[in-house]
mmCIF entry with sequence, helices, sheets and N, C-alpha, C, O atoms, coordinates in Angstrom:
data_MODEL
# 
_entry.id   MODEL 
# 
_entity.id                         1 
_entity.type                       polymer 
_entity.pdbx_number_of_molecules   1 
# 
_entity_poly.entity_id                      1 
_entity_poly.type                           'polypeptide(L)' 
_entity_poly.nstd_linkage                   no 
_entity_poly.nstd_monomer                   no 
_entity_poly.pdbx_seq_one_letter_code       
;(UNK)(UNK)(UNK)(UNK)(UNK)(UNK)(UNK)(UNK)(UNK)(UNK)(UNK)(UNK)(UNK)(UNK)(UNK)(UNK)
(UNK)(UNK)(UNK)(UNK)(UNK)(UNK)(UNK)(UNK)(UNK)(UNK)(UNK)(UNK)(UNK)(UNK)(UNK)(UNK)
(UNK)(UNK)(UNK)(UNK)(UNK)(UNK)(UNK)(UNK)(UNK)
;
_entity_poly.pdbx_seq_one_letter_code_can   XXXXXXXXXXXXXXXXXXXXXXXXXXXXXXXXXXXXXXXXX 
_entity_poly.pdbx_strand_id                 A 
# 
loop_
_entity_poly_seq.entity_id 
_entity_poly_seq.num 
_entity_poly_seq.mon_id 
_entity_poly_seq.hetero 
1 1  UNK n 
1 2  UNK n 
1 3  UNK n 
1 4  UNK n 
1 5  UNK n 
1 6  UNK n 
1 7  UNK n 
1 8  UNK n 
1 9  UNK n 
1 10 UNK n 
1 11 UNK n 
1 12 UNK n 
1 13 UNK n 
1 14 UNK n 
1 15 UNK n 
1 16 UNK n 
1 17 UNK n 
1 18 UNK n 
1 19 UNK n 
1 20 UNK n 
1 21 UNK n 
1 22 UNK n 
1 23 UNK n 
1 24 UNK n 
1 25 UNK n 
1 26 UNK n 
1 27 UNK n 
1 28 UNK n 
1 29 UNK n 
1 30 UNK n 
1 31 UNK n 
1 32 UNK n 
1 33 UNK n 
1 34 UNK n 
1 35 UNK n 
1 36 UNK n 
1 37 UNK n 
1 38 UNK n 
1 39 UNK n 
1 40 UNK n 
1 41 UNK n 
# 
_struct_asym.id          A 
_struct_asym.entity_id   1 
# 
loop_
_struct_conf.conf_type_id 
_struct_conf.id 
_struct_conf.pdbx_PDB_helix_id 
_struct_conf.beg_label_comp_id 
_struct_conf.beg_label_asym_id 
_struct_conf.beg_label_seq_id 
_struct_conf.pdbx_beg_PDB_ins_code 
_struct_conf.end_label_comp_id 
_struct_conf.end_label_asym_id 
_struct_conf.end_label_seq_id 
_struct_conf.pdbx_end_PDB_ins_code 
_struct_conf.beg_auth_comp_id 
_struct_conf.beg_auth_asym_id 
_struct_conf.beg_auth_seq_id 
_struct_conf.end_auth_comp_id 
_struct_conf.end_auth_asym_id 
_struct_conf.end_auth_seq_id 
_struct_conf.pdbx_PDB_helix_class 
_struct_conf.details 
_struct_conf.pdbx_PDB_helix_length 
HELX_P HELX_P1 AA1 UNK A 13 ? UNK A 21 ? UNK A 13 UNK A 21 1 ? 9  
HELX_P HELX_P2 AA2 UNK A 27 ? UNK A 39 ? UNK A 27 UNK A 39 1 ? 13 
# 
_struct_conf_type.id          HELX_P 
_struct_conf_type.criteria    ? 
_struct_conf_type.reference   ? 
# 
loop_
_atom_site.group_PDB 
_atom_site.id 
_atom_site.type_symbol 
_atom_site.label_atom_id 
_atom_site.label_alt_id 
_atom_site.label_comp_id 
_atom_site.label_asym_id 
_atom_site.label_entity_id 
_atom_site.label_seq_id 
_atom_site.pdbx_PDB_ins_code 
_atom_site.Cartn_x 
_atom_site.Cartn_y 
_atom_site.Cartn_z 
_atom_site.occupancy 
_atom_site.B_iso_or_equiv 
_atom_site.pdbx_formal_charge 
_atom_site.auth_seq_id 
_atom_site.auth_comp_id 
_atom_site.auth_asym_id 
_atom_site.auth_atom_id 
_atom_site.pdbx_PDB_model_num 
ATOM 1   N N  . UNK A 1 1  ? 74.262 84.932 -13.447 1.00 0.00 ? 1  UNK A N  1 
ATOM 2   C CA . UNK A 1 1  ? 73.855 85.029 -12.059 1.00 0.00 ? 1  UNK A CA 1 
ATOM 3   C C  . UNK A 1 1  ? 72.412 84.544 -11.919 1.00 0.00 ? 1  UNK A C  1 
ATOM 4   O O  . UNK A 1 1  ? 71.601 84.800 -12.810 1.00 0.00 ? 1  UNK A O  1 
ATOM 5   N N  . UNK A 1 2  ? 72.081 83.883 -10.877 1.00 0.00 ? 2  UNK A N  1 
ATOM 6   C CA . UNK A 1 2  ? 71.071 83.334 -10.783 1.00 0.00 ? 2  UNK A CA 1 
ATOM 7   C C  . UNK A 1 2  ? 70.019 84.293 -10.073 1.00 0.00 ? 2  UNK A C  1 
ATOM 8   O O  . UNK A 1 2  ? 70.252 84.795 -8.973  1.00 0.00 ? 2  UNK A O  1 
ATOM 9   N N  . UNK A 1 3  ? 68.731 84.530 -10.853 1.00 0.00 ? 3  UNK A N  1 
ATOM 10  C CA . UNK A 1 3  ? 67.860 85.410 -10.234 1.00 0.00 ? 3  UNK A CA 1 
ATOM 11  C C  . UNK A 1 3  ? 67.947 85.150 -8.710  1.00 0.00 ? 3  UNK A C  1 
ATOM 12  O O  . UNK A 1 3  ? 68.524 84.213 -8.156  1.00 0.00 ? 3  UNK A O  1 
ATOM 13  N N  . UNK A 1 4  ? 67.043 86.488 -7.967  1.00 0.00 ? 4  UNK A N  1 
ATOM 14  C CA . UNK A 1 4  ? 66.783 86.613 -6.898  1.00 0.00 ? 4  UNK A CA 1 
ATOM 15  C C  . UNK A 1 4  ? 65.849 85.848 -6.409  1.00 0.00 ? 4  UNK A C  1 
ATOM 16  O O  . UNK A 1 4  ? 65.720 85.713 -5.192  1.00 0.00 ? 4  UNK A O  1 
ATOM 17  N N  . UNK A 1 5  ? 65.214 85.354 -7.123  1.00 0.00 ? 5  UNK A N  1 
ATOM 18  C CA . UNK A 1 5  ? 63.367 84.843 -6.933  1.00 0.00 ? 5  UNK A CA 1 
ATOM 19  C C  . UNK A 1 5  ? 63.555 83.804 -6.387  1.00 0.00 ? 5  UNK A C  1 
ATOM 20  O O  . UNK A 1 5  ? 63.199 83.486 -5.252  1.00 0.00 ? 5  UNK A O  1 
ATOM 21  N N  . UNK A 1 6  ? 64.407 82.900 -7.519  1.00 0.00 ? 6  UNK A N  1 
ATOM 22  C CA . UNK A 1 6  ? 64.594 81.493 -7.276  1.00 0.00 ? 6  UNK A CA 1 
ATOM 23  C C  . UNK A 1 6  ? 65.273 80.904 -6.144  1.00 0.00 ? 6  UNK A C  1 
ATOM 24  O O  . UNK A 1 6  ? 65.244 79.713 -5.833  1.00 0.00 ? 6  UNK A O  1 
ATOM 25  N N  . UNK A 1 7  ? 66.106 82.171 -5.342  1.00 0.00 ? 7  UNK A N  1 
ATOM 26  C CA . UNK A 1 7  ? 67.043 81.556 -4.355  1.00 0.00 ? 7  UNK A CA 1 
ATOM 27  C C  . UNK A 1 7  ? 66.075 81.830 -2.984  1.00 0.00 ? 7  UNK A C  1 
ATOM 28  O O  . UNK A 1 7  ? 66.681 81.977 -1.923  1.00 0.00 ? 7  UNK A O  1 
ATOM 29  N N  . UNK A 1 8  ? 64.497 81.907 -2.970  1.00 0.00 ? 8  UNK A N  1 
ATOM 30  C CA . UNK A 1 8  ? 63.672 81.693 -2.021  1.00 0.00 ? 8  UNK A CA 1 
ATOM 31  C C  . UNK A 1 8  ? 63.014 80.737 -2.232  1.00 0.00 ? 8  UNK A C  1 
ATOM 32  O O  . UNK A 1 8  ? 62.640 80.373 -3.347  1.00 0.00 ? 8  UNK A O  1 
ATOM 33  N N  . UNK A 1 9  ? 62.662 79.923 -0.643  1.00 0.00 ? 9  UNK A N  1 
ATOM 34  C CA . UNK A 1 9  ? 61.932 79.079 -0.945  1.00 0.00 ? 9  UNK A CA 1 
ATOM 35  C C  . UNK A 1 9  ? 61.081 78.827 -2.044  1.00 0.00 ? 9  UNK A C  1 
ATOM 36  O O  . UNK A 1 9  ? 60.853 79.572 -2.997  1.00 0.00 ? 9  UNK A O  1 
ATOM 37  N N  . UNK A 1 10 ? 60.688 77.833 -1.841  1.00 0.00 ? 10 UNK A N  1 
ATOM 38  C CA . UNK A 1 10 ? 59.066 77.903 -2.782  1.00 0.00 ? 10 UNK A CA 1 
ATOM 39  C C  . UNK A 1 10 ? 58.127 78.506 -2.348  1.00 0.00 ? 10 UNK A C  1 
ATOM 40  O O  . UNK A 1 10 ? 57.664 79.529 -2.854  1.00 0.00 ? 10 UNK A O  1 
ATOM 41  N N  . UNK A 1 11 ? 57.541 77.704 -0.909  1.00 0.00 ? 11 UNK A N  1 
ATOM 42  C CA . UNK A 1 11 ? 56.757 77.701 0.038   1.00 0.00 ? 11 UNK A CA 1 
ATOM 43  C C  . UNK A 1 11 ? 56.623 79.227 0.378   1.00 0.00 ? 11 UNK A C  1 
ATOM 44  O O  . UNK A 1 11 ? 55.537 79.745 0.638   1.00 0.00 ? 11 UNK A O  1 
ATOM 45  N N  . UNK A 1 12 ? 57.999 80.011 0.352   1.00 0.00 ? 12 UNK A N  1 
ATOM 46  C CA . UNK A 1 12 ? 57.818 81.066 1.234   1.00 0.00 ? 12 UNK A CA 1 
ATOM 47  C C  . UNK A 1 12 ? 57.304 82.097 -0.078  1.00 0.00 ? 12 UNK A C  1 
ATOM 48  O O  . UNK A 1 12 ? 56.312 82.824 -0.131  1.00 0.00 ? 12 UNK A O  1 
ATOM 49  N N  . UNK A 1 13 ? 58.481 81.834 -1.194  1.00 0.00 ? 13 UNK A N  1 
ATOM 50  C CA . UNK A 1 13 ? 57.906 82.408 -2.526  1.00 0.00 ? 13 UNK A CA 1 
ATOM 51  C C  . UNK A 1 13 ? 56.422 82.810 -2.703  1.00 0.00 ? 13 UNK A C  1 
ATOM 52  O O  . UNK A 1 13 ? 56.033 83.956 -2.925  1.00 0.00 ? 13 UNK A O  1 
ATOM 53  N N  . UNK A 1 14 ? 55.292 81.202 -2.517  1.00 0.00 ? 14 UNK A N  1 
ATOM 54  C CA . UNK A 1 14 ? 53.943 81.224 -2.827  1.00 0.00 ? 14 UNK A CA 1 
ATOM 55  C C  . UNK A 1 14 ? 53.137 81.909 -1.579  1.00 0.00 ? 14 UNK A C  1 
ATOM 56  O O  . UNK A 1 14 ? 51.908 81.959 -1.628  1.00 0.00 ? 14 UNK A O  1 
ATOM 57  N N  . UNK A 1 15 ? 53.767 82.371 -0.594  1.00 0.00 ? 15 UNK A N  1 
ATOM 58  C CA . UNK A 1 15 ? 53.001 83.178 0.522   1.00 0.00 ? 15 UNK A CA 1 
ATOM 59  C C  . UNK A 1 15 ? 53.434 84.692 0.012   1.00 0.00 ? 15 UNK A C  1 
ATOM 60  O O  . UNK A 1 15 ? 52.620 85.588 -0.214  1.00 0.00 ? 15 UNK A O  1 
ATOM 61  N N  . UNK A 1 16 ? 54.720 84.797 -0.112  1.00 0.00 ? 16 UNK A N  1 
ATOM 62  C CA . UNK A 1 16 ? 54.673 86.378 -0.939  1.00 0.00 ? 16 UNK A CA 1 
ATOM 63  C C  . UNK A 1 16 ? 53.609 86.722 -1.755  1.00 0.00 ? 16 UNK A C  1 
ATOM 64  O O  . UNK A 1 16 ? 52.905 87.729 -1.687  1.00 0.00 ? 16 UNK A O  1 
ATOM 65  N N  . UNK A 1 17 ? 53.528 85.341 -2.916  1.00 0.00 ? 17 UNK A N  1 
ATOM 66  C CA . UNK A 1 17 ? 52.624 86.205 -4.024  1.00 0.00 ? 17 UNK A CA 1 
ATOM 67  C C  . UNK A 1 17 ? 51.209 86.437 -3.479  1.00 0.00 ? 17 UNK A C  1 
ATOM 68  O O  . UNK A 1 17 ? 50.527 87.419 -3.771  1.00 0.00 ? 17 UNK A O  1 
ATOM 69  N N  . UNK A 1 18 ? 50.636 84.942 -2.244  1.00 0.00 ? 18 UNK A N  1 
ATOM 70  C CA . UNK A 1 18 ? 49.185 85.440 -1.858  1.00 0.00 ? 18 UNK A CA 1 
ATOM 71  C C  . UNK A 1 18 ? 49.401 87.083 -1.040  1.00 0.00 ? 18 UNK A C  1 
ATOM 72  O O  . UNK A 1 18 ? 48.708 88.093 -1.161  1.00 0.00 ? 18 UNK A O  1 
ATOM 73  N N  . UNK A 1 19 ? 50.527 86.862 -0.277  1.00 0.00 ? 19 UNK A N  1 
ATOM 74  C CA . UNK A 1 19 ? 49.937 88.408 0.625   1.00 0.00 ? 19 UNK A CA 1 
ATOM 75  C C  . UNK A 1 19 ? 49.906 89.610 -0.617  1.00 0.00 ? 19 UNK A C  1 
ATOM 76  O O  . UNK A 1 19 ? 49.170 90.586 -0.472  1.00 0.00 ? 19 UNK A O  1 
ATOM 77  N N  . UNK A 1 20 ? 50.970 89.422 -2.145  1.00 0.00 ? 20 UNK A N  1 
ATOM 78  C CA . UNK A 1 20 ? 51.235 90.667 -2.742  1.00 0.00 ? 20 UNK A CA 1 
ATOM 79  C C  . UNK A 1 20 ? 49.931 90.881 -3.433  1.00 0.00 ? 20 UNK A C  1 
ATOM 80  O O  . UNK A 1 20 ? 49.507 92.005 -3.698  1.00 0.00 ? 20 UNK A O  1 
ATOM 81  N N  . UNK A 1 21 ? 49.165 89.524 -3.781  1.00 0.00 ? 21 UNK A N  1 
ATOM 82  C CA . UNK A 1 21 ? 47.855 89.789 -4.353  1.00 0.00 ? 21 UNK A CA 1 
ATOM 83  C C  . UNK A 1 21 ? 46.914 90.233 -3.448  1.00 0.00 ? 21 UNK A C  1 
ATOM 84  O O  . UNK A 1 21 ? 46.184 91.149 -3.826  1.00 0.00 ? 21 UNK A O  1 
ATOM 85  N N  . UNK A 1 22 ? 46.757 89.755 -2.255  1.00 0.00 ? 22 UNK A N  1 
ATOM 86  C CA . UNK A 1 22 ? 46.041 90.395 -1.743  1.00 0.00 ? 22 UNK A CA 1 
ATOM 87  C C  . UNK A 1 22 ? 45.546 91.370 -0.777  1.00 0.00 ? 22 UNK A C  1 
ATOM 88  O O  . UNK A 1 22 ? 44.552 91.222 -0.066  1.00 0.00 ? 22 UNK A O  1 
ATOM 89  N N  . UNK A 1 23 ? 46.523 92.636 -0.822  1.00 0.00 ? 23 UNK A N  1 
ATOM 90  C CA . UNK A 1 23 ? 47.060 93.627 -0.493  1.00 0.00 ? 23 UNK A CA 1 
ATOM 91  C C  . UNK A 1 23 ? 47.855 94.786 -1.524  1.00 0.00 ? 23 UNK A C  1 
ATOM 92  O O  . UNK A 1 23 ? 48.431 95.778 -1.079  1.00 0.00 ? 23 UNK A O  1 
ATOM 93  N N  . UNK A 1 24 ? 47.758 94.443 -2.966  1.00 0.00 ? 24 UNK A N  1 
ATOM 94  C CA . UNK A 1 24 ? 47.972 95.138 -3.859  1.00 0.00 ? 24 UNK A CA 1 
ATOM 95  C C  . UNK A 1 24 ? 49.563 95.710 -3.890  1.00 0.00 ? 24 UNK A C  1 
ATOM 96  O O  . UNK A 1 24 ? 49.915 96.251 -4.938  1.00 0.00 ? 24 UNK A O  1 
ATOM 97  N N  . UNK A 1 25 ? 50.406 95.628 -2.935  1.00 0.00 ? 25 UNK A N  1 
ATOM 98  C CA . UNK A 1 25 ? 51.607 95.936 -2.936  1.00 0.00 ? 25 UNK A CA 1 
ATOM 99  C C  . UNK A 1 25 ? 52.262 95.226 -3.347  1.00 0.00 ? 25 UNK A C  1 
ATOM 100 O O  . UNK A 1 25 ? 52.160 94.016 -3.145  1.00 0.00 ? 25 UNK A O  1 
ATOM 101 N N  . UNK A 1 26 ? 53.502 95.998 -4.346  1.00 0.00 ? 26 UNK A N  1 
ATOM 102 C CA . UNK A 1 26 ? 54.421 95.058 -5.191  1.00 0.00 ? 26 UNK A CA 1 
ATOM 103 C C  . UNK A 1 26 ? 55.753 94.534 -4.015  1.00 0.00 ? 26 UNK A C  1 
ATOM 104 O O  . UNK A 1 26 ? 56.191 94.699 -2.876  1.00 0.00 ? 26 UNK A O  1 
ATOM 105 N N  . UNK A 1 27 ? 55.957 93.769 -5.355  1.00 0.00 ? 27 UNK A N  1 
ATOM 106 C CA . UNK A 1 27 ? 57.419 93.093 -3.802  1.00 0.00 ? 27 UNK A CA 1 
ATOM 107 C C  . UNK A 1 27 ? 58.261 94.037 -3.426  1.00 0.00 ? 27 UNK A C  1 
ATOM 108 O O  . UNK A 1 27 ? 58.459 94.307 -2.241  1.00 0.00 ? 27 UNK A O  1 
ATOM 109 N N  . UNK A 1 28 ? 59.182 94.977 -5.000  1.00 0.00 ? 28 UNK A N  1 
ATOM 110 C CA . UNK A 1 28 ? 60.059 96.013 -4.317  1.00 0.00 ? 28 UNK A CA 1 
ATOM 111 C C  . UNK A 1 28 ? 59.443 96.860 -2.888  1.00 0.00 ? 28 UNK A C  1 
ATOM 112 O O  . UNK A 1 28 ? 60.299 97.353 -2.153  1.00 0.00 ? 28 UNK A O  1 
ATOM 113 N N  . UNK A 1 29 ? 58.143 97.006 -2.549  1.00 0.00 ? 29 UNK A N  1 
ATOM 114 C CA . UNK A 1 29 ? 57.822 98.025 -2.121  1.00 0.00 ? 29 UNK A CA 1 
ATOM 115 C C  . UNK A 1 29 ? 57.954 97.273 -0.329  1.00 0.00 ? 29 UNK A C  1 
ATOM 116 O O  . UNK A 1 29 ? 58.427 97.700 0.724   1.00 0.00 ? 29 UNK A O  1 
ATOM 117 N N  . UNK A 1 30 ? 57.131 95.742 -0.810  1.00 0.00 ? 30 UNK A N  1 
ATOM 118 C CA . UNK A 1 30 ? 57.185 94.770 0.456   1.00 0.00 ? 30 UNK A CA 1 
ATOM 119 C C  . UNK A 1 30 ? 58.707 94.625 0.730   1.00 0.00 ? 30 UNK A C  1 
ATOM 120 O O  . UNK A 1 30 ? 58.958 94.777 1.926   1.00 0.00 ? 30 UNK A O  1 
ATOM 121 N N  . UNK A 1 31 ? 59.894 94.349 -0.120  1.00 0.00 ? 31 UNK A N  1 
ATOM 122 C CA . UNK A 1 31 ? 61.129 94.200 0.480   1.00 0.00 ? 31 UNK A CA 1 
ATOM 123 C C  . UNK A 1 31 ? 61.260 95.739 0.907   1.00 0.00 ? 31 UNK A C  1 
ATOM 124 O O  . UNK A 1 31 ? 61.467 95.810 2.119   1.00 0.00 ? 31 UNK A O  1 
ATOM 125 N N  . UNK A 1 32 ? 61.232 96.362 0.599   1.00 0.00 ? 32 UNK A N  1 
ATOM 126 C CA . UNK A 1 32 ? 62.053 97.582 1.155   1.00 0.00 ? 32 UNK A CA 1 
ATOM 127 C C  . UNK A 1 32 ? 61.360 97.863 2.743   1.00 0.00 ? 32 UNK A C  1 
ATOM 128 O O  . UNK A 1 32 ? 62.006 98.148 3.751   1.00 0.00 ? 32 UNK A O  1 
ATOM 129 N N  . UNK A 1 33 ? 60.341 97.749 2.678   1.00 0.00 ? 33 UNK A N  1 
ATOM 130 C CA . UNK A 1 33 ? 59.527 97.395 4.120   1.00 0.00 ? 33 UNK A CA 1 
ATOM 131 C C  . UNK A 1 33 ? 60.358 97.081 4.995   1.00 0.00 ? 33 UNK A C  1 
ATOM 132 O O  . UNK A 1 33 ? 60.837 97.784 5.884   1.00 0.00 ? 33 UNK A O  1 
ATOM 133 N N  . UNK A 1 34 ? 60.619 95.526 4.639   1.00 0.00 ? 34 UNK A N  1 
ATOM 134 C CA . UNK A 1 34 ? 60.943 94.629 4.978   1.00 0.00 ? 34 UNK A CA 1 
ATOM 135 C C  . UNK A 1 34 ? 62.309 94.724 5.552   1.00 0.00 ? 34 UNK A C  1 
ATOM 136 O O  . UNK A 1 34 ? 62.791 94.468 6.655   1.00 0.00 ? 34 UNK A O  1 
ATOM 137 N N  . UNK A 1 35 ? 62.787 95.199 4.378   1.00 0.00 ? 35 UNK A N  1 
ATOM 138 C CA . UNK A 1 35 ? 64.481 95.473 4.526   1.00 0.00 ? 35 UNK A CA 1 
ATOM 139 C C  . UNK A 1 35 ? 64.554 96.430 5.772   1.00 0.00 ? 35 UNK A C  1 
ATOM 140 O O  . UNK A 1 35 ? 65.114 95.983 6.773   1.00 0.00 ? 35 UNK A O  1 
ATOM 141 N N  . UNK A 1 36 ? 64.030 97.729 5.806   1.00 0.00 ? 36 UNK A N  1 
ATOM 142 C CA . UNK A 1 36 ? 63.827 98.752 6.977   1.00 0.00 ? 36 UNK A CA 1 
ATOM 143 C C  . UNK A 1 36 ? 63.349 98.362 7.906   1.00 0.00 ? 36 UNK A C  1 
ATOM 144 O O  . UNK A 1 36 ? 63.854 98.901 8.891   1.00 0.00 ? 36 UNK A O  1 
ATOM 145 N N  . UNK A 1 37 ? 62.184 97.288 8.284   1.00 0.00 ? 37 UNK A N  1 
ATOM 146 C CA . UNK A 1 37 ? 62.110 97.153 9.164   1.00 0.00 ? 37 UNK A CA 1 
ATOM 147 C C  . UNK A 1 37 ? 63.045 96.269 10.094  1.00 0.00 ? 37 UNK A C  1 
ATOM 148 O O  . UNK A 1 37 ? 63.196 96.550 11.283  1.00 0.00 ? 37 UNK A O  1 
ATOM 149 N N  . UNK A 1 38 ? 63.651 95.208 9.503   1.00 0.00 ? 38 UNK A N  1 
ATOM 150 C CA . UNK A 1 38 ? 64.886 94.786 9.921   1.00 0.00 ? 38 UNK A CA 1 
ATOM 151 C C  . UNK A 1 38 ? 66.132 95.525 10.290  1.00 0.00 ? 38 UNK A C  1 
ATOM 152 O O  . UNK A 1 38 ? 66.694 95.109 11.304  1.00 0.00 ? 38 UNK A O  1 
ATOM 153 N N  . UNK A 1 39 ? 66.461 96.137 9.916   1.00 0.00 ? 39 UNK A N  1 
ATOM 154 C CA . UNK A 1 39 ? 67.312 97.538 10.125  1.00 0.00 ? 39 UNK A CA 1 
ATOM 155 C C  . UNK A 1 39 ? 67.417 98.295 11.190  1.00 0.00 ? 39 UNK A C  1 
ATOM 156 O O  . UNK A 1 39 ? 68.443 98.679 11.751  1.00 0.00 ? 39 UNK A O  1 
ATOM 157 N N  . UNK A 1 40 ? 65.939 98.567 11.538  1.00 0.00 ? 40 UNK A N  1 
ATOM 158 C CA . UNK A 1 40 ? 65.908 99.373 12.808  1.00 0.00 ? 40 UNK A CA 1 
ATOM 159 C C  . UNK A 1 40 ? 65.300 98.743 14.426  1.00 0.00 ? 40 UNK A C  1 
ATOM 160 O O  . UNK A 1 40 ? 64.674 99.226 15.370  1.00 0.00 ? 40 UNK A O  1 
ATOM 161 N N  . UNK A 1 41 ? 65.968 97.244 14.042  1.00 0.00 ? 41 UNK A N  1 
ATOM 162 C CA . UNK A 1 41 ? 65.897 96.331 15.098  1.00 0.00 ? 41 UNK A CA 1 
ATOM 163 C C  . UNK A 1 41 ? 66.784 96.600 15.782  1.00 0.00 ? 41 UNK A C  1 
ATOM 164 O O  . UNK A 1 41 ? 66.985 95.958 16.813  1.00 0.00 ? 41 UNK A O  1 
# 
């Protein structure tokens, strides 16, 4: 199975890692955010 990582952009990939660096939050923590906040749209 092909990782999760790779089946995102690039582009969008390399904006994850600037906001995760600079904001100290890991991705699980940013997807789950993420995930919930979509959810309760």
């Amino acid at each position: 199975m092909e990782p999760f990582s790779s089946k995102i952009e690039i582009e969008l990939r390399d904006e994850l890692d600037a906001y995760i660096e600079a904001t100290g939050i890991t991705i699980t923590d940013f997807l789950d955010e993420a995930i919930r906040a979509r959810l309760t749209k």
